[in-house]
C-alpha positions as a Markdown table, in Angstrom:
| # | Residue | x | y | z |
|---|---|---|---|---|
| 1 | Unk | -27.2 | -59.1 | -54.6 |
| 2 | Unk | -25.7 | -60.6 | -51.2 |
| 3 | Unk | -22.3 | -60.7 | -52.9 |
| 4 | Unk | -22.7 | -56.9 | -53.6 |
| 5 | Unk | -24.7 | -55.9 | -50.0 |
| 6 | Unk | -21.6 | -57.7 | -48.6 |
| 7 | Unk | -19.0 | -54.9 | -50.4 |
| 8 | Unk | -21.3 | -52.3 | -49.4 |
| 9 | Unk | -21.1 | -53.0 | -45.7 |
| 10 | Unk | -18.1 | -53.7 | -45.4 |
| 11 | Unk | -17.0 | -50.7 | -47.0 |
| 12 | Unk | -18.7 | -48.3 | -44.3 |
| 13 | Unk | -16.7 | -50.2 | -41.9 |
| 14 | Unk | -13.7 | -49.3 | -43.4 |
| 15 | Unk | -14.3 | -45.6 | -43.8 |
| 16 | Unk | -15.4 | -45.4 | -39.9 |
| 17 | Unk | -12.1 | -46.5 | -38.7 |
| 18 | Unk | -10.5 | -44.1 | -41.0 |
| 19 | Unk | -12.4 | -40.8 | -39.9 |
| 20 | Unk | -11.6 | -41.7 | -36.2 |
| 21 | Unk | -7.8 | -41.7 | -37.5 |
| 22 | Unk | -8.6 | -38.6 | -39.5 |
| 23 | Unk | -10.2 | -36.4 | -36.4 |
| 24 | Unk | -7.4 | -37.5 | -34.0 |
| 25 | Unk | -5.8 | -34.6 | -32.1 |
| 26 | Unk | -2.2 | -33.7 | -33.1 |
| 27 | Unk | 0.5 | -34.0 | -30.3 |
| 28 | Unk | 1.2 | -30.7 | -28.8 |
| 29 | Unk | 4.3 | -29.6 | -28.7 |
| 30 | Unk | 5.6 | -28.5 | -25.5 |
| 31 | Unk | 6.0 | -24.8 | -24.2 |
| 32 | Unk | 9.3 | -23.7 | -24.7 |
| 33 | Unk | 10.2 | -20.6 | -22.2 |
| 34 | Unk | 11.1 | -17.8 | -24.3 |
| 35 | Unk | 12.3 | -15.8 | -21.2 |
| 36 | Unk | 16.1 | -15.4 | -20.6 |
| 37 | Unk | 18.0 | -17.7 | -18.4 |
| 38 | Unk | 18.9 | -16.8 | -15.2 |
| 39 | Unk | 22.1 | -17.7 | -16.4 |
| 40 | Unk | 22.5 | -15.0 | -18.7 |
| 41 | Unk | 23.1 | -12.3 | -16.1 |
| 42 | Unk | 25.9 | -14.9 | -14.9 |
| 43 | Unk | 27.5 | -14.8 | -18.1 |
| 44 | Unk | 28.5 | -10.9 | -17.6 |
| 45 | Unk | 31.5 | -12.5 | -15.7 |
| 46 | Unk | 34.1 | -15.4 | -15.5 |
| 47 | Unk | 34.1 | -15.5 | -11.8 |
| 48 | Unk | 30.2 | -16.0 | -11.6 |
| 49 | Unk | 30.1 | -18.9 | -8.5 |
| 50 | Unk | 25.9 | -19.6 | -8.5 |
| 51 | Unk | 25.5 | -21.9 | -11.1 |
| 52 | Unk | 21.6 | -21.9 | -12.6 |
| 53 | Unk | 20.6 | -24.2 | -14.7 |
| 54 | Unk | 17.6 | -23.9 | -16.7 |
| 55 | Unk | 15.4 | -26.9 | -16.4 |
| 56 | Unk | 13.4 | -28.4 | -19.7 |
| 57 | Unk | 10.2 | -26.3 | -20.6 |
| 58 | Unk | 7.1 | -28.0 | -19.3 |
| 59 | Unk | 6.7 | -31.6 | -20.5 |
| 60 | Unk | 3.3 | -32.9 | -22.1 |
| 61 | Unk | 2.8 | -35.3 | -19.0 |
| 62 | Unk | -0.1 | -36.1 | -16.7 |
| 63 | Unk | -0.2 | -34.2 | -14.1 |
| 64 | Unk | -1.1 | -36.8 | -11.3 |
| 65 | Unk | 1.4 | -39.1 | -12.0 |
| 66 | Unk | 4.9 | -38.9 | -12.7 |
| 67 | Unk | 6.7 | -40.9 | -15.5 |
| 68 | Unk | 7.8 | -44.2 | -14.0 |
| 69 | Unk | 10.6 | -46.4 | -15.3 |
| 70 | Unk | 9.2 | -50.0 | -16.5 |
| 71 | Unk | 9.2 | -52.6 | -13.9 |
| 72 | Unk | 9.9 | -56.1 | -14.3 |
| 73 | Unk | 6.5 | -56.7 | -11.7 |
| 74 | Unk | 4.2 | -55.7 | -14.4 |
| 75 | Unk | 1.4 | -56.4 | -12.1 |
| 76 | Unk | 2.5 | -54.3 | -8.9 |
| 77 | Unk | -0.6 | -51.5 | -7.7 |
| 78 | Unk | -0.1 | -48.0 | -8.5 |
| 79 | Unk | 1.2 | -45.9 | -6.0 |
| 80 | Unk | -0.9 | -43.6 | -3.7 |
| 81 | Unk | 0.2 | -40.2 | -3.4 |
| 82 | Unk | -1.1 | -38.1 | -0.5 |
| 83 | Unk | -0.8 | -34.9 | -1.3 |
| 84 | Unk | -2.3 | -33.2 | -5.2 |
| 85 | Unk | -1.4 | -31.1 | -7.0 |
| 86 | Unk | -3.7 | -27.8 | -7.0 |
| 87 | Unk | -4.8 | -28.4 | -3.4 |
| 88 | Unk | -1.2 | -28.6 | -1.2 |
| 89 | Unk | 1.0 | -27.6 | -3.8 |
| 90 | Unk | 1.2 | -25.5 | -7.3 |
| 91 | Unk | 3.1 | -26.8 | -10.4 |
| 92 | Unk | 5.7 | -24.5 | -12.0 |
| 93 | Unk | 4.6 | -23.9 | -15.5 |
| 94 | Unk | 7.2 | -24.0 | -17.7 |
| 95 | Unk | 9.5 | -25.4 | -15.3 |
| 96 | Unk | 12.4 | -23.0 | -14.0 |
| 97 | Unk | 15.8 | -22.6 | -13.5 |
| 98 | Unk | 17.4 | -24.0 | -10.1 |
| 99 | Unk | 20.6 | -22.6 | -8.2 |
| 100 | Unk | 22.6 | -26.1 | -8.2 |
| 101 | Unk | 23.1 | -28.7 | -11.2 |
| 102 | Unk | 20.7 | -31.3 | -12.6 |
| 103 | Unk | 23.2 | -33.8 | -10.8 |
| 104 | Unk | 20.4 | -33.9 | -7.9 |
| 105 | Unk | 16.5 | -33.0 | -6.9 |
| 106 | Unk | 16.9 | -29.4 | -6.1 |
| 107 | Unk | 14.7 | -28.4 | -2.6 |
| 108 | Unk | 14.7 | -24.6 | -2.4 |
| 109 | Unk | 13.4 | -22.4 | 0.7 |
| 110 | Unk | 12.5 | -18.7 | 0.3 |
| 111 | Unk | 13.0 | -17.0 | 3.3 |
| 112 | Unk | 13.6 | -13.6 | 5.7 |
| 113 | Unk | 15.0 | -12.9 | 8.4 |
| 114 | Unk | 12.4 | -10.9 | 10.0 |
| 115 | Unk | 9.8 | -13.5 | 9.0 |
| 116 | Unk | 8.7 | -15.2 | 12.0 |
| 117 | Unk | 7.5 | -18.1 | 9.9 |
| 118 | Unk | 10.4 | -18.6 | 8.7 |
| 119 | Unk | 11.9 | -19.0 | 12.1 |
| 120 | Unk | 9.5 | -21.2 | 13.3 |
| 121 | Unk | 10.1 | -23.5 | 10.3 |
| 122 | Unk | 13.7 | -23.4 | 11.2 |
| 123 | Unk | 13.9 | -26.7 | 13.5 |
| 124 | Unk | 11.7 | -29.0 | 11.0 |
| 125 | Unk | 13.6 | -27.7 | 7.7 |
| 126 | Unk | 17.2 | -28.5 | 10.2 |
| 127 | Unk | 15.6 | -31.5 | 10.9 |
| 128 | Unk | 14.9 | -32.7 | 7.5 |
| 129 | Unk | 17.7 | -31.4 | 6.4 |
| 130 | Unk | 19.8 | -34.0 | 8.6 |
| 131 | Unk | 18.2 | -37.1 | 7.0 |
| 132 | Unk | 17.6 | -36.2 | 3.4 |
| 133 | Unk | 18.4 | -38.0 | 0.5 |
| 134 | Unk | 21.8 | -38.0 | -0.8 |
| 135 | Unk | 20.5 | -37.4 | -4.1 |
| 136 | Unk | 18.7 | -34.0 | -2.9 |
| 137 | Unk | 19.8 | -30.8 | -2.7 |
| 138 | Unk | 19.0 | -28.3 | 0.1 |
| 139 | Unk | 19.9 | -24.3 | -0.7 |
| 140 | Unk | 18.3 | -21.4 | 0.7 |
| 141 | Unk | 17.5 | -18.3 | -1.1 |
| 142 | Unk | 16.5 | -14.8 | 0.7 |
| 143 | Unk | 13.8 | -13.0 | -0.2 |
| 144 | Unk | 13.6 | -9.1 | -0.9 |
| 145 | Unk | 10.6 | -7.4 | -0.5 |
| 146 | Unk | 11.2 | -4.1 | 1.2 |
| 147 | Unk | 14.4 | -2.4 | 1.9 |
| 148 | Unk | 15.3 | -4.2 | 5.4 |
| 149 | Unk | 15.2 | -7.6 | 3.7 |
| 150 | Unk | 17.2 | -6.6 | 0.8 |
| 151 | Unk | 19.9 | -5.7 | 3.6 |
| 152 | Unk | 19.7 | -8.7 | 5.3 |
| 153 | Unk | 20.4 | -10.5 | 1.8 |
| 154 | Unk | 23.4 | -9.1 | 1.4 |
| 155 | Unk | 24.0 | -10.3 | 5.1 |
| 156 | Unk | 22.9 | -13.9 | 4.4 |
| 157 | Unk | 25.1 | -14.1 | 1.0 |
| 158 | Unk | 28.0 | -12.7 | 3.0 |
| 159 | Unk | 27.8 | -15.2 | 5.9 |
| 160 | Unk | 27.6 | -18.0 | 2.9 |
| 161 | Unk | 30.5 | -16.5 | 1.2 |
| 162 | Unk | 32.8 | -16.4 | 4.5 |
| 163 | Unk | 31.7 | -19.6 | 5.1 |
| 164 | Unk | 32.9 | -21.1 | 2.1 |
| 165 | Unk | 36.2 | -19.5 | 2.5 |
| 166 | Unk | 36.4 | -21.1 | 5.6 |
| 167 | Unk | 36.5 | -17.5 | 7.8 |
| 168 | Unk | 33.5 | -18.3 | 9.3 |
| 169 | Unk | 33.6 | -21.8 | 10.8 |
| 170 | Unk | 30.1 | -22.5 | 12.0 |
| 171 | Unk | 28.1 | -21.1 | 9.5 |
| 172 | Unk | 24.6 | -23.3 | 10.6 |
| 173 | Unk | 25.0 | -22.0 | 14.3 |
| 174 | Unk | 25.5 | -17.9 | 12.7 |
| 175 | Unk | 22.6 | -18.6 | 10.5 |
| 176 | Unk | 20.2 | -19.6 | 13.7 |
| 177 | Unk | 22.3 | -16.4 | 15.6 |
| 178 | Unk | 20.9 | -13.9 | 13.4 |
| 179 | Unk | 17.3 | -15.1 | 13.8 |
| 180 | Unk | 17.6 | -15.2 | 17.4 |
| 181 | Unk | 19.0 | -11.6 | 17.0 |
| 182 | Unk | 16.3 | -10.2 | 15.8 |
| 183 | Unk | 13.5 | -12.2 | 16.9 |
| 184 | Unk | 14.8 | -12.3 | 20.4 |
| 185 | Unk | 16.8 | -10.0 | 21.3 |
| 186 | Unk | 15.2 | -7.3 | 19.3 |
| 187 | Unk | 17.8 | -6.3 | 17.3 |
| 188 | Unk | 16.6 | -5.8 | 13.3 |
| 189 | Unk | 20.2 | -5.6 | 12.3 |
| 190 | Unk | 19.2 | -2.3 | 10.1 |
| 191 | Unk | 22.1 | -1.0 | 9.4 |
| 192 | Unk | 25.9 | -2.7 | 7.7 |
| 193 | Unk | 27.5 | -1.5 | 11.3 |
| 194 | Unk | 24.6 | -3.4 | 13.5 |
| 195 | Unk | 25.7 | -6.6 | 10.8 |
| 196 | Unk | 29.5 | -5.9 | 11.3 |
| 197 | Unk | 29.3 | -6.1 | 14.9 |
| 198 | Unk | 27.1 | -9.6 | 14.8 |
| 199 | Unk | 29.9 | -10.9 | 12.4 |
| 200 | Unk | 32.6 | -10.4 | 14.8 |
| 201 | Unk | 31.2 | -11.6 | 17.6 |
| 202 | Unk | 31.2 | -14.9 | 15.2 |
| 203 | Unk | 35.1 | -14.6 | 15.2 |
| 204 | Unk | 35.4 | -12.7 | 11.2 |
| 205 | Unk | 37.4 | -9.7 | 11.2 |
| 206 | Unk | 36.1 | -6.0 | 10.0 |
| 207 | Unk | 38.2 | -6.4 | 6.9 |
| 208 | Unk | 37.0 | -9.9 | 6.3 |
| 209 | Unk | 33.7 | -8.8 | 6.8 |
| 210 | Unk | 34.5 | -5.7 | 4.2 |
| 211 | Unk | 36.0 | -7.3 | 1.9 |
| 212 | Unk | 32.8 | -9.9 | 1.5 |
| 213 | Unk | 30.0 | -7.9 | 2.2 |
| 214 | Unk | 30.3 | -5.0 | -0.8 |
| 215 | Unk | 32.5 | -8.1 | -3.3 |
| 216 | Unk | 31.3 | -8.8 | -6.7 |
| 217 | Unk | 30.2 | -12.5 | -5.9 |
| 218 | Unk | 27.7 | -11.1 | -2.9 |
| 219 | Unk | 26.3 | -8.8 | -5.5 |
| 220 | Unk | 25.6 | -11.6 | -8.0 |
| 221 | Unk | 24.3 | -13.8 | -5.8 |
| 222 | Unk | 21.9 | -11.0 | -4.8 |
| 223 | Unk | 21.0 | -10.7 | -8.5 |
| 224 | Unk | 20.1 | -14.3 | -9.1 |
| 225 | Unk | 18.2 | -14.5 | -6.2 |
| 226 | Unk | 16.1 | -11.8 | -7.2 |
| 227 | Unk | 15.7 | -13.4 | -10.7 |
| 228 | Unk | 14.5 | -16.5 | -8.9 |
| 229 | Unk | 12.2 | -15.1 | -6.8 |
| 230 | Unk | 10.2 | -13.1 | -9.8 |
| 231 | Unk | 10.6 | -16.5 | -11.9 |
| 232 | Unk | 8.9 | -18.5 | -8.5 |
| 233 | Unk | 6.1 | -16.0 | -8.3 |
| 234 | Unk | 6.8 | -15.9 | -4.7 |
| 235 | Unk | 4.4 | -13.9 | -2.8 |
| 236 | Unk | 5.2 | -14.9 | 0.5 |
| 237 | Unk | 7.6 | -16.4 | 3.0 |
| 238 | Unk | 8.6 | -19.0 | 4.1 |
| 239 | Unk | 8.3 | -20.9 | 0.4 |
| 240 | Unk | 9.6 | -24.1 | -1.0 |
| 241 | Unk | 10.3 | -24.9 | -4.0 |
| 242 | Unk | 11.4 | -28.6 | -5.2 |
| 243 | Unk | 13.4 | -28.5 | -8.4 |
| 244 | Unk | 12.3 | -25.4 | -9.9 |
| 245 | Unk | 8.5 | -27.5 | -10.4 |
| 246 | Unk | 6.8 | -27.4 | -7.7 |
| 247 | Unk | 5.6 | -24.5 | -5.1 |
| 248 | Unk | 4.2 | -25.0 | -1.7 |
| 249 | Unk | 3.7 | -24.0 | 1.7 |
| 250 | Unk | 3.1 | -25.0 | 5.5 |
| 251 | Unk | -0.3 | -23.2 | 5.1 |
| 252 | Unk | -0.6 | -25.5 | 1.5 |
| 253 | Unk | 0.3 | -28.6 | 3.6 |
| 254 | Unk | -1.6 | -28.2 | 6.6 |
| 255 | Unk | 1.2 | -28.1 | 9.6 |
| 256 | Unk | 5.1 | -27.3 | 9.4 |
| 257 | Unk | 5.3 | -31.3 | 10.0 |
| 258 | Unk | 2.9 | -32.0 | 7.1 |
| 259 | Unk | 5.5 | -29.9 | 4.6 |
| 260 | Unk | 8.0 | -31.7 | 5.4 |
| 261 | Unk | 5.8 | -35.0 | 4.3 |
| 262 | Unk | 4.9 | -32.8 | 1.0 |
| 263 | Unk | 8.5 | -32.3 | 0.3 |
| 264 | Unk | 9.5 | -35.7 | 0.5 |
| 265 | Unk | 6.8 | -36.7 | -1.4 |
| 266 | Unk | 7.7 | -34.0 | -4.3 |
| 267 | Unk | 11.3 | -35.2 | -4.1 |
| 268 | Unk | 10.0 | -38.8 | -4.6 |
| 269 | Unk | 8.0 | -37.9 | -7.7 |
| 270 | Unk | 10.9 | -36.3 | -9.1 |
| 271 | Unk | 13.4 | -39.2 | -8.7 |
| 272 | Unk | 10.8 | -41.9 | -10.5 |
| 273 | Unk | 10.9 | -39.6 | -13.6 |
């Protein structure tokens, strides 16, 4: 009889470590983004300059802590991040496309012209800007939402497209001109005339200036920017965006000086992975 209450019990054992194996969850599998690359309006032409590179889909990860190599010092203390997710910043879900390569962490502010937020943010985004990482990436990308801003797009691709030609030769000290233009001076630069005459007095000729502003590689630009905004969600400016993943704000962060802690911070997270 012991011999056979002995089986017995340890049978059940047996069969409750095989139930808790049985009603296990499955692995999900990730969520791939159906939706179309940016990259296939690119792909409508071989001379197609703003490379966008769709990121993975969302990985199954936790979303407090990013992956972390392996260490040799096994026994080193987590690390304490400031800022979370939800509270000063949103998560980008699947991740999206970004307007550089995967070669570095991609830091992305939306921005107007007329936005005075934007212009305020302009000396702590310089700033930061001067004593980034190598391995980041800093690109802007204008926002269009109204008629005015969709004009001064076009302005802000054309001064990046002269500049790259090497017709403009100061392109940082134009880009703070035309806020100061319209912020300070009151001129809303309305009109392609009004933008003209701000061009040349930065030294770039009226055919230059023609030749860029209504060119096929202002106009794509201008159509992947768009794409990025609508895949961003961006509702308002001035928005940041690090590597296509993550979303915040100045108002998210607390103070202008605060984003730029946030952004580092994001940037960090992204280089452990």
């Amino acid at each position: 009889m012991k011999h056979l209450l002995w089986i017995t019990t340890l049978a059940l054992i047996m069969s409750g470590c095989s139930k808790e194996e049985k009603t296990t969850a499955p692995e999900q599998e990730p969520v791939i983004n159906e939706e179309p690359s940016a990259e296939s309006v690119a792909d409508e032409a071989a001379t197609e300059t703003l490379e966008v590179v769709e990121e993975s889909a969302a990985e199954a990860e936790p979303e407090d802590q990013p992956i972390v190599l392996a260490r040799a010092d096994a026994s080193a203390p987590p690390r304490t991040w400031q800022f979370s997710e939800g509270k000063h910043y949103t998560r980008l879900v699947p991740t999206q496309p970004t307007v550089g390569g995967s070669d570095k962490i991609e830091v992305a502010e939306v921005f107007m012209y007329s936005c005075p937020h934007c212009f305020t943010l302009e000396s702590f985004i310089n700033e930061w800007a001067q004593h980034k990482d190598p391995n980041v990436r800093f690109v802007r990308i204008p926002a269009s939402f109204n008629q005015l801003a969709q004009l001064h797009s076009q302005l802000y691709y054309t001064e990046l497209v002269l500049a790259r030609n090497g017709v403009l030769t100061d392109p940082s000290a134009f880009h703070t001109m035309v806020f100061q233009e319209y912020h300070d001076r009151g001129n809303r630069l309305t009109s392609q005339t009004s933008i003209q005459r701000l061009f040349a007095r930065a030294g770039v000729s009226e055919d230059d200036f023609l030749r860029t502003w209504g060119s096929f590689e202002v106009n794509q630009k201008l159509r992947v920017a768009a794409d990025l905004a609508r895949r961003y969600n961006i509702m308002s400016v001035p928005t940041i965006i690090v590597n296509g993943k993550y979303r915040t704000s100045a108002a998210e962060a607390g103070s202008y000086a605060k984003l730029m802690e946030l952004i580092d911070e994001l940037t960090l997270r992204e280089g452990l992975r």
